[in-house]
C-alpha positions in Angstrom: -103.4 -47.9 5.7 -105.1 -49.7 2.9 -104.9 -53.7 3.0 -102.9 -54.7 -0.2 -103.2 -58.3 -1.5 -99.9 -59.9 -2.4 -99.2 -62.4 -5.1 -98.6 -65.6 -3.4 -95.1 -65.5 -5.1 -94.3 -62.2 -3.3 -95.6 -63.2 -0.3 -93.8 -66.3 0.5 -90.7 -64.2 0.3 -92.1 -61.8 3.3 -92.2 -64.6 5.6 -89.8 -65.4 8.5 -86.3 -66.7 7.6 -87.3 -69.4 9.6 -89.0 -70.3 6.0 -86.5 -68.7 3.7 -83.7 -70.7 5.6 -85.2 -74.2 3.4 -84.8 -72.2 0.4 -81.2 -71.3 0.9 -79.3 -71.2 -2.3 -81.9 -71.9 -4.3 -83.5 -68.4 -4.1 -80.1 -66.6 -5.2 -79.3 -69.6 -7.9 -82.3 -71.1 -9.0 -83.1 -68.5 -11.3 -80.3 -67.8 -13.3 -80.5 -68.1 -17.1 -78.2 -69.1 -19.9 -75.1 -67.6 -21.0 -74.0 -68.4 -24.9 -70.8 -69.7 -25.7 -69.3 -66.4 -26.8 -70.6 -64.0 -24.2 -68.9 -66.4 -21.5 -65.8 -65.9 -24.0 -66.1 -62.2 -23.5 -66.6 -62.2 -20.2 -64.0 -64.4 -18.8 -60.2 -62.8 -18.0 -56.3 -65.0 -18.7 -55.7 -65.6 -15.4 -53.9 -68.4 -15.8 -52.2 -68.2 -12.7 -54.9 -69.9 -11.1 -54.8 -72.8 -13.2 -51.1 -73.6 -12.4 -50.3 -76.4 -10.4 -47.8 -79.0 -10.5 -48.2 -82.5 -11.2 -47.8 -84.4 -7.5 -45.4 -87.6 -8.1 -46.6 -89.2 -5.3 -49.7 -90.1 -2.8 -48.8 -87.7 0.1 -48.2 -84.4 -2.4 -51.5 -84.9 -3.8 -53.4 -83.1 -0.7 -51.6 -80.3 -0.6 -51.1 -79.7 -4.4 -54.9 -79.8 -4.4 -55.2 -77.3 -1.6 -52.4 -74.9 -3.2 -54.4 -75.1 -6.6 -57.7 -73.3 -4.3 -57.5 -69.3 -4.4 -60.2 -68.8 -2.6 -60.7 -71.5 0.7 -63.7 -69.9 2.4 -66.7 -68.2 2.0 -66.8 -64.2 3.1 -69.4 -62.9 5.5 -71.9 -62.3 3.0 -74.3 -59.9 4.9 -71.0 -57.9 4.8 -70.4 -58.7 1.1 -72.4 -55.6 0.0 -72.3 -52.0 1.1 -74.3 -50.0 3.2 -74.5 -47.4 0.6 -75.5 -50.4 -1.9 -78.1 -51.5 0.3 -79.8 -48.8 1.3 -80.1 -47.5 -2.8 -81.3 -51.0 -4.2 -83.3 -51.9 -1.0 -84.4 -48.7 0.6 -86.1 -49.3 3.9 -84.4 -52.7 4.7 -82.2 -53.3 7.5 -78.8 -53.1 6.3 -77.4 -56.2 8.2 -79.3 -58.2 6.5 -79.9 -61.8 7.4 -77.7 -64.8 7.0 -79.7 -67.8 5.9 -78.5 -71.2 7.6 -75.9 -73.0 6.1 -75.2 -76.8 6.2 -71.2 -75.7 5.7 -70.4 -71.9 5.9 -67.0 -72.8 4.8 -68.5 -73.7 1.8 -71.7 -71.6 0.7 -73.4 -68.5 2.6 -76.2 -66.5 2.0 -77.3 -63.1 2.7 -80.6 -61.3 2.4 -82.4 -58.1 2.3 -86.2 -56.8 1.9 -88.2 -54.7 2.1 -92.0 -53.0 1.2 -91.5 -49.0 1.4 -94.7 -47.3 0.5 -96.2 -49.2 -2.5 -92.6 -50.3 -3.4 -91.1 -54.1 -2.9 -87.2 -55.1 -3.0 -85.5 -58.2 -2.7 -81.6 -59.0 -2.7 -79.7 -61.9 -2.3 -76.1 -62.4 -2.4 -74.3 -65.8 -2.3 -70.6 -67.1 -2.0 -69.7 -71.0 -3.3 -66.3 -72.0 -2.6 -65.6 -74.6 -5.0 -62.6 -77.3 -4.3 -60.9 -76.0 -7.9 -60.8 -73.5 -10.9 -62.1 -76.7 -13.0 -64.8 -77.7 -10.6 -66.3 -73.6 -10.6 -65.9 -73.6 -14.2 -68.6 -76.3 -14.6 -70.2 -75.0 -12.2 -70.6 -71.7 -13.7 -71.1 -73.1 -17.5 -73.8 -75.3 -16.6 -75.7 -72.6 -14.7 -75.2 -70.0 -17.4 -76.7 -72.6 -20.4 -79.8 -73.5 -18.5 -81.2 -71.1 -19.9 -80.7 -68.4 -22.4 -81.8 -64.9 -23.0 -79.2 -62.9 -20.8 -75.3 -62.0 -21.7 -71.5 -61.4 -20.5 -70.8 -58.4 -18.1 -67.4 -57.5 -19.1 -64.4 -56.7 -16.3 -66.1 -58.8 -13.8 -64.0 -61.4 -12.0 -62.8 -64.3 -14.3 -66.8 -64.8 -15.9 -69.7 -63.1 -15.3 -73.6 -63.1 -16.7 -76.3 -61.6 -16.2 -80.1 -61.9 -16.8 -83.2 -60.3 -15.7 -86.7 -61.8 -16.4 -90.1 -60.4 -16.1 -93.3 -62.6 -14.3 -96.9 -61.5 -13.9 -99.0 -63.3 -11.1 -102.8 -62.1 -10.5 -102.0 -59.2 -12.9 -98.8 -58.2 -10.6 -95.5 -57.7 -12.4 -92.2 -58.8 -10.8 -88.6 -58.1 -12.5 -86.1 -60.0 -11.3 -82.3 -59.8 -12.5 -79.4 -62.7 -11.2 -75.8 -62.2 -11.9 -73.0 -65.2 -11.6 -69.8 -64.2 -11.5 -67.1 -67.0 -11.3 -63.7 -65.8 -9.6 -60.7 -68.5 -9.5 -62.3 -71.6 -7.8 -65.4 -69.3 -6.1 -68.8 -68.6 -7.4 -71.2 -64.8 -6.7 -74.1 -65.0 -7.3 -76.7 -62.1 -6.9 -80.6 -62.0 -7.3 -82.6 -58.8 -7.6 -86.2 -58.1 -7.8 -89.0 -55.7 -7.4 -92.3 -54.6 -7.7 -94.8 -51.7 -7.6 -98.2 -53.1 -5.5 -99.8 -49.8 -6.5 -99.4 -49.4 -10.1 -99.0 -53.2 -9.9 -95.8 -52.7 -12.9 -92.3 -53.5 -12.3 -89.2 -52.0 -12.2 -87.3 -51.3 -16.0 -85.2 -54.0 -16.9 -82.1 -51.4 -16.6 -83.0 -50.5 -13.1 -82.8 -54.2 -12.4 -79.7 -55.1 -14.5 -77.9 -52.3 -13.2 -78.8 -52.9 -9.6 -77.7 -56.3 -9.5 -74.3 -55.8 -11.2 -73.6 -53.7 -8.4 -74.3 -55.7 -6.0 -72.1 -58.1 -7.4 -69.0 -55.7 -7.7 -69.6 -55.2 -4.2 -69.7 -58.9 -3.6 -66.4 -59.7 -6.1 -64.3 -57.2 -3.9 -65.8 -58.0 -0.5 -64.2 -61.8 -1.7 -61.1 -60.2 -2.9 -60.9 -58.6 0.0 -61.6 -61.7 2.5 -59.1 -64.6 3.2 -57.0 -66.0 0.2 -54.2 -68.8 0.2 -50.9 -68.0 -0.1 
């Protein structure tokens, strides 16, 4: 077995969770790119059902207006948010439980990962779930995510919005491609980060290996929180 040198990028994401855990969120958002204004047109369903809510005359309605206004009021399992069968084609080799990075409020945000080096071959795969306190507050959310940058575009008939992007990086002459999808349902966020590399040929994976991968992923994740606990 021949001793392969990793970029350092790589290899901080092979370490113990115990390290991944103070990167949280950040690895499965902090990537994303921007969305322009008329692919998140494109992308987003009238479901206005979820913006109905009626105007509280007093103190003591406003609480629970507020909470009937939230579809979705906390996050799924997310190591459970993506199939086995999903798993096991985008990550092939990695434990298909994954592992839950630490959360500071699981109601609110959780995080699953899975990786995995099979021969010459490196995958990585987050999946995330943001509960937000309304449909306004994960619209912001999602539109300032999705203009931070720009170079991706709309995946249509996913949840209420969704955008995707995937991004190519070279470190010591090693290639990594890495796709994140957002999709914003109601008053919750998915988000999904997929990458890979080849340590032999030292290329990466096609962009449409990666784009694909990661959008489904992300239908996985969509109906694993469609699936999970809803008010009302």
């Amino acid at each position: 077995m021949q001793s392969l040198p990793l970029p350092l990028a790589l290899t901080a994401r092979l370490l113990p969770v115990a390290v991944l855990a103070s990167a949280g969120w950040a690895l499965s958002s902090g990537p994303l790119a921007a969305a322009p204004a008329t692919h998140q047109k494109s992308a987003q369903g009238g479901q206005s059902t979820h913006d109905t809510q009626s105007s509280g005359s007093g103190d003591a309605s406003a609480p629970a207006t507020e909470a009937a206004a939230k579809t979705y009021t906390s996050a799924p399992t997310p190591c459970g948010g993506v199939s086995v069968k999903t798993i096991q084609s985008l990550v092939p080799g990695a434990k298909t439980a994954g592992k839950e990075i630490p959360s500071t409020d699981k109601s609110i945000r959780r995080t699953c990962s899975w990786n995995a080096l099979k021969g010459y071959d490196y995958r990585w795969l987050d999946v995330s779930f943001e509960i937000t306190d309304s449909q306004e507050q994960a619209k912001k959310s999602y539109t300032q995510r999705t203009t931070e940058k720009s170079g991706g575009g709309a995946v249509p008939g996913l949840g209420d919005a969704a955008y995707s992007v995937v991004n190519l990086t070279t470190e010591d002459k090693q290639q990594t491609r890495e796709g994140v999808v957002l999709v914003r349902m109601a008053n919750a966020l998915v988000s999904i980060t997929y990458n890979g590399s080849d340590f032999e040929s030292k290329k990466a994976p096609s962009t449409d290996e990666i784009n694909k991968g990661a959008i489904k992923a992300a239908k996985d994740a969509v109906a694993a929180l469609q699936g999970g606990q809803k008010q009302g």
